[in-house]
Wavefront OBJ file of the C-alpha trace (Angstrom):
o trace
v 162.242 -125.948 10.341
v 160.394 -123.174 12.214
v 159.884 -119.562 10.814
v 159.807 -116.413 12.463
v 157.559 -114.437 11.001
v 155.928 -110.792 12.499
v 152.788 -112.704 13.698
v 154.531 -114.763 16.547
v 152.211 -117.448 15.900
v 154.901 -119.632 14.592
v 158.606 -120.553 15.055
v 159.398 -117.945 12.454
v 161.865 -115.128 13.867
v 161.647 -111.211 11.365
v 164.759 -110.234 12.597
v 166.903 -107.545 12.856
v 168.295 -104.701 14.439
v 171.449 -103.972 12.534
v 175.292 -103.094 13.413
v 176.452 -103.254 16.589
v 175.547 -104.513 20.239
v 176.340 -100.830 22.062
v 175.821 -100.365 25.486
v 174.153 -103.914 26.747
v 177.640 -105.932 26.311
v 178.779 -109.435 27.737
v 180.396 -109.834 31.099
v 178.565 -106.328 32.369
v 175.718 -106.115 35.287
v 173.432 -104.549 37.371
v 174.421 -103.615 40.867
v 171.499 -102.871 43.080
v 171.163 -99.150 41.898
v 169.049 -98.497 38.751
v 168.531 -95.052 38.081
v 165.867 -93.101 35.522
v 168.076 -91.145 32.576
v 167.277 -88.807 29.877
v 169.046 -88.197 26.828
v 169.438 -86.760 23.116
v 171.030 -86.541 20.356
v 170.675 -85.857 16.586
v 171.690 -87.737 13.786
v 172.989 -86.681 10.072
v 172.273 -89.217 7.400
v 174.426 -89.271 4.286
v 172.151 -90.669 2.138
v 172.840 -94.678 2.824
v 170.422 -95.106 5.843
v 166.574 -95.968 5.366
v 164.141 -93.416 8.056
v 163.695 -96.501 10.109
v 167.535 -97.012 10.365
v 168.044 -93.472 11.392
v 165.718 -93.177 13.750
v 167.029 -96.374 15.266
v 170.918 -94.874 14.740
v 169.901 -91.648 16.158
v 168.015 -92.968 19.308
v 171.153 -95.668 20.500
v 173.481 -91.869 20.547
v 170.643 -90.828 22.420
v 171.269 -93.517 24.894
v 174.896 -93.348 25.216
v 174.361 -89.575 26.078
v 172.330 -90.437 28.794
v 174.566 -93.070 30.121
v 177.553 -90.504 29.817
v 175.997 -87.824 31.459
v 174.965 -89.930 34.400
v 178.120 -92.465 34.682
v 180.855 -90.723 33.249
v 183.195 -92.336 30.456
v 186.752 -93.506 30.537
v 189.344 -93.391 27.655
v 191.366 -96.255 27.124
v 194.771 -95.135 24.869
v 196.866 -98.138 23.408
v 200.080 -97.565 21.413
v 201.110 -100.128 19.011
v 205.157 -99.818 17.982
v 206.236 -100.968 14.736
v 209.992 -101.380 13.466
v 211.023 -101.342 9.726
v 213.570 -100.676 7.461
v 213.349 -98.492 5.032
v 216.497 -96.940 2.744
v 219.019 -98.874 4.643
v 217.584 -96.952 7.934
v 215.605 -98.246 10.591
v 212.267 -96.599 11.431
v 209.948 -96.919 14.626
v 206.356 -96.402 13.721
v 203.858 -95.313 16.676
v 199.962 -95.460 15.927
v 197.581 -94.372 19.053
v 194.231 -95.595 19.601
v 192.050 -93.814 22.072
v 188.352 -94.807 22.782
v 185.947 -93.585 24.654
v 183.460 -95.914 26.617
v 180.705 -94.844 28.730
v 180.515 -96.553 32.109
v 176.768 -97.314 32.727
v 174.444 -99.912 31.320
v 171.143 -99.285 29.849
v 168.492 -101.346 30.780
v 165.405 -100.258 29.237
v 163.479 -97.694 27.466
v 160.644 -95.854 29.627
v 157.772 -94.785 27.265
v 158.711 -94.255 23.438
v 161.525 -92.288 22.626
v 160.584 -88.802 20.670
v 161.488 -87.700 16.810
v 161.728 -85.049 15.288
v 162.697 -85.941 11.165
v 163.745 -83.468 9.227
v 165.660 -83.127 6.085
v 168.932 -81.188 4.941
v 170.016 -79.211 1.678
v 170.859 -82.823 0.052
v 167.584 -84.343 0.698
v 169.250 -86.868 3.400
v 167.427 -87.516 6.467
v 168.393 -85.257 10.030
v 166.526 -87.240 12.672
v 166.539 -85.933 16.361
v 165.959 -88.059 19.001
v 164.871 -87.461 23.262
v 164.795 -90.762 25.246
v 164.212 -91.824 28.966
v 165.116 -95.448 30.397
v 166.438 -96.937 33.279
v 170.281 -97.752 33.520
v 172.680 -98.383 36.049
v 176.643 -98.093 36.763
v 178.781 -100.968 35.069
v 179.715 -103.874 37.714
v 182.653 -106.627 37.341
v 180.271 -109.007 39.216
v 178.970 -110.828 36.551
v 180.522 -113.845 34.802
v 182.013 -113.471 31.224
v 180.973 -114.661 28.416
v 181.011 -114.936 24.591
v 178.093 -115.377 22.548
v 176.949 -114.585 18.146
v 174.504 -114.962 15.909
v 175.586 -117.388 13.076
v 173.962 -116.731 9.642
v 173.582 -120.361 7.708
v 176.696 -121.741 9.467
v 176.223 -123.446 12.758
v 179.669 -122.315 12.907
v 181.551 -119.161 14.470
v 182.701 -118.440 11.439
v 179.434 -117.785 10.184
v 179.135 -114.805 12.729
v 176.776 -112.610 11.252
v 174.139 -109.544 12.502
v 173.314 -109.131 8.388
v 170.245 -111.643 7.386
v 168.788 -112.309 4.676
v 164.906 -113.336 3.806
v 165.364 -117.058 4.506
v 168.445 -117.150 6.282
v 168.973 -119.457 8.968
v 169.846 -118.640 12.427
v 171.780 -119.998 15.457
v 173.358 -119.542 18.277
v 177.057 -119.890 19.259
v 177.912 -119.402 23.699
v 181.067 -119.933 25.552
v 181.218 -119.125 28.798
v 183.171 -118.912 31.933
v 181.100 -120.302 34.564
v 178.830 -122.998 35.042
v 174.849 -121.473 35.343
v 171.536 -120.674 33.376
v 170.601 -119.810 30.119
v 167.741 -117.453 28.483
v 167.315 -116.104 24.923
v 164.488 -113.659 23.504
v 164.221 -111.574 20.562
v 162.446 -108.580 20.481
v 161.111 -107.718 17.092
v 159.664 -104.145 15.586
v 156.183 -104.776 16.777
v 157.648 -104.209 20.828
v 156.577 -107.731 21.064
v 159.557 -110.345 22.845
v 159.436 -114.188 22.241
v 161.296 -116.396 23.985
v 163.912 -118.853 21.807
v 165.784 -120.585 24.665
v 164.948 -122.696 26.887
v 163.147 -124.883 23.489
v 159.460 -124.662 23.362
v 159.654 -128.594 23.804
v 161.848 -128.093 27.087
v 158.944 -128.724 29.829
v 161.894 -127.997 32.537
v 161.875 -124.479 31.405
v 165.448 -123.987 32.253
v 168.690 -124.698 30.451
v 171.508 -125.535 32.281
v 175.363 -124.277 30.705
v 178.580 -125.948 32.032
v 181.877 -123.307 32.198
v 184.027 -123.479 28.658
v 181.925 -125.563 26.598
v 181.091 -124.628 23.093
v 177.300 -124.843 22.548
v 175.330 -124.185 18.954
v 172.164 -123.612 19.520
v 169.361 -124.115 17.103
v 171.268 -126.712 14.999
v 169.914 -130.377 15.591
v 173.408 -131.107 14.502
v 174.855 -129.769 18.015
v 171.961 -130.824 20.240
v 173.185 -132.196 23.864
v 170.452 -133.064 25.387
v 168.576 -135.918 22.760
v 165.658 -135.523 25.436
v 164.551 -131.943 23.723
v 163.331 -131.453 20.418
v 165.750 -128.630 18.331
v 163.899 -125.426 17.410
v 164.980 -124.229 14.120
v 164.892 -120.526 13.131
v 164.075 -119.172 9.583
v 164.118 -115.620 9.313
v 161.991 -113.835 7.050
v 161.670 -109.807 6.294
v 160.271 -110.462 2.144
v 158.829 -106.967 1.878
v 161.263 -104.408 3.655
v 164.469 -104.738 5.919
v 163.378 -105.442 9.904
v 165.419 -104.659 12.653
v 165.246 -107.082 15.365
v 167.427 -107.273 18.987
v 168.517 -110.446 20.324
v 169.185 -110.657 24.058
v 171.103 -113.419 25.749
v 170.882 -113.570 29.531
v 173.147 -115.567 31.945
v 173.622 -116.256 35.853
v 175.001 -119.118 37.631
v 172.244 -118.949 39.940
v 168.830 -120.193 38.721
v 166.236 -117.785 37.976
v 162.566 -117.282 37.500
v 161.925 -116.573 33.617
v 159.131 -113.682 33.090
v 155.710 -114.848 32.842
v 154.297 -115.320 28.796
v 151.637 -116.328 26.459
v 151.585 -118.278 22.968
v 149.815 -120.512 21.240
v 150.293 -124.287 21.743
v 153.884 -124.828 19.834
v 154.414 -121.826 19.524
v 157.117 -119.432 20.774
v 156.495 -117.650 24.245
v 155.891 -114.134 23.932
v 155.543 -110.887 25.972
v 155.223 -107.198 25.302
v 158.781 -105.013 25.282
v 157.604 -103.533 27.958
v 157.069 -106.287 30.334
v 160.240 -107.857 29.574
v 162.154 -104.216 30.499
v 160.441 -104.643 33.814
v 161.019 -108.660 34.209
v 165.148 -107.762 33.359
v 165.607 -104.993 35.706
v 163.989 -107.216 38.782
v 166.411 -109.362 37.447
v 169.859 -107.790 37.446
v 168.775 -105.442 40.139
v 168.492 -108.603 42.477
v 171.464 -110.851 40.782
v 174.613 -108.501 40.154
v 176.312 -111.628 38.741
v 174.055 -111.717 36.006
v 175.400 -110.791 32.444
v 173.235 -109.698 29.232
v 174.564 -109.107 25.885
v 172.438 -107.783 23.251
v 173.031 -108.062 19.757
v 170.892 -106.393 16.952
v 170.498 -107.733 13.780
v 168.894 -106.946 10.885
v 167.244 -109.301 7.642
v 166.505 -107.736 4.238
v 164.746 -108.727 1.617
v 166.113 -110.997 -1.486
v 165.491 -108.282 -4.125
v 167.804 -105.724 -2.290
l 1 2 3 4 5 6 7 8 9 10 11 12 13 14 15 16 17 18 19 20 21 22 23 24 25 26 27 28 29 30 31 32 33 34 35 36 37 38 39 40 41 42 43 44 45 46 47 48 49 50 51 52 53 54 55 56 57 58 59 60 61 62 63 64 65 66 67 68 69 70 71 72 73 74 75 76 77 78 79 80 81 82 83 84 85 86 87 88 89 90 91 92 93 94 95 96 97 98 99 100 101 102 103 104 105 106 107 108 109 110 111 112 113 114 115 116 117 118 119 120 121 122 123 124 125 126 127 128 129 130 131 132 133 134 135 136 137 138 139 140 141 142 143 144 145 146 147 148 149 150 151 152 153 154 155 156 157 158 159 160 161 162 163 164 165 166 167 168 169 170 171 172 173 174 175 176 177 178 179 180 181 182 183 184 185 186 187 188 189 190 191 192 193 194 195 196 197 198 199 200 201 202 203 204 205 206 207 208 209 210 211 212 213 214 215 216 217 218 219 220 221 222 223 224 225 226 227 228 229 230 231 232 233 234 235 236 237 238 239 240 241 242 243 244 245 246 247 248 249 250 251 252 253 254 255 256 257 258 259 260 261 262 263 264 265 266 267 268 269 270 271 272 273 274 275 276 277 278 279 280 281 282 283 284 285 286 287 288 289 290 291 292 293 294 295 296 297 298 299 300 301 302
């Protein structure tokens, strides 16, 4: 089994990037305009959130404020109706639930984003946050689908984003068109490996057919006998580590970014070059999808 550990040298993945996959969903896209936004925002800790988590907390509002204030944001209101009957009288229940979504997709971050860490009367941690990246307006272009990280299970019930030191990791997809698949996982050092296509896949490209369940990572689920299984450990023994998985799809073949590594090990790039590799990307496919999902591996002892 290969570990991901914060060296890239080996098959080791640190992960995590906890809670949830915000603005870089499934089944959203990049039409040919990509545009440079700013944004901020500042966060108020209540005590349960590390500085690294807040910072991290504090700069995704930042990004939704810069994709609202450039795309806009729709509210969606459903109304659910309940009957029952109570005292020999019948009741009709009404609950409302509005949310509020922006419409823009963020594709990158342009430089570092800025802090400024303070703390309140408590002692808890105020962190405000200024960003810049590129985004662009949401498309229905791009083909749907569903994808998780599994923690342990090779299962979608073991959907997961929480880790622990030693957990194992996979991959579940389902999607909606035949096409191409890419993985990476970006880690806390701005560095990006590549986990799919397998290191052992000299093709370099992994072909999906449209609704078929795939597990990926899991020798167990392996359809094609003719590639060798990489299997993910992920390790964080010292502190928690935030990592981002991103999961890239088009039906039309395309050219993966250029990276180094050592022999057997995983392909790797800098954050930076991978922002630029994705925007080329989706700015010349609009019917390619990325969903991101962050998740985030803690030590045993916590």
């Amino acid at each position: 089994m290969k570990s991901l550990k914060g060296n890239i040298l080996t098959h080791i993945v640190r992960a995590a990037f906890a809670a949830a996959a915000l603005v870089l969903a499934a089944g959203t896209s990049f039409a040919a305009k990509v545009v440079t936004v700013k944004g901020e925002s500042t966060y108020y800790d209540d005590g349960t959130h590390s500085r690294i988590e807040c910072m991290r907390l504090a700069a995704e509002q930042a990004r939704i404020d810069a994709l609202a204030k450039e795309f806009g944001t729709t509210v969606a209101q459903d109304i659910v109706q309940t009957d029952r009957i109570s005292g020999n009288r019948e009741h009709n229940d009404f609950l409302s639930l509005s949310t509020t979504e922006v419409r823009g997709v963020w594709i990158g971050d342009i430089g570092e984003p800025e802090y400024e860490i303070s703390n309140d009367a408590e002692g808890n941690f105020v962190v405000s946050c200024r960003i810049k990246g590129s985004a662009s307006p949401i498309s229905n272009e791009a083909s749907e689908f569903q994808s998780s990280v599994l923690r342990n299970t090779p299962d979608i019930v073991g959907a997961d984003n929480h880790f622990r030191d030693g957990d194992t990791m996979y991959l579940y997809y389902n999607g909606s068109d035949n096409g191409y698949l890419s993985v990476f996982l970006e880690d806390e050092q701005n560095n990006v490996m590549q986990l799919l296509p397998y290191t052992s896949d000299s093709d370099g490209r992994l072909e999906v057919r449209k609704n078929k369940e795939y597990i990926f990572f899991s020798p167990k689920h392996n359809q094609d006998k003719s590639v060798a299984v990489d299997e993910l450990t992920l390790t964080a023994p010292e502190r928690t580590e935030y990592n981002r998985v991103y999961v890239v799809f088009s039906p039309s073949e395309f050219a993966r970014p250029v990276m180094t590594g050592e022999p057997g090990g995983l392909p790797v790039m800098r954050s930076s070059d991978f922002t630029k590799w994705l925007t080329k990307a989706r700015r010349n496919d609009s019917k390619m999808g990325v969903k991101t999902m962050n998740i985030e591996i803690s030590p045993r002892n916590i």
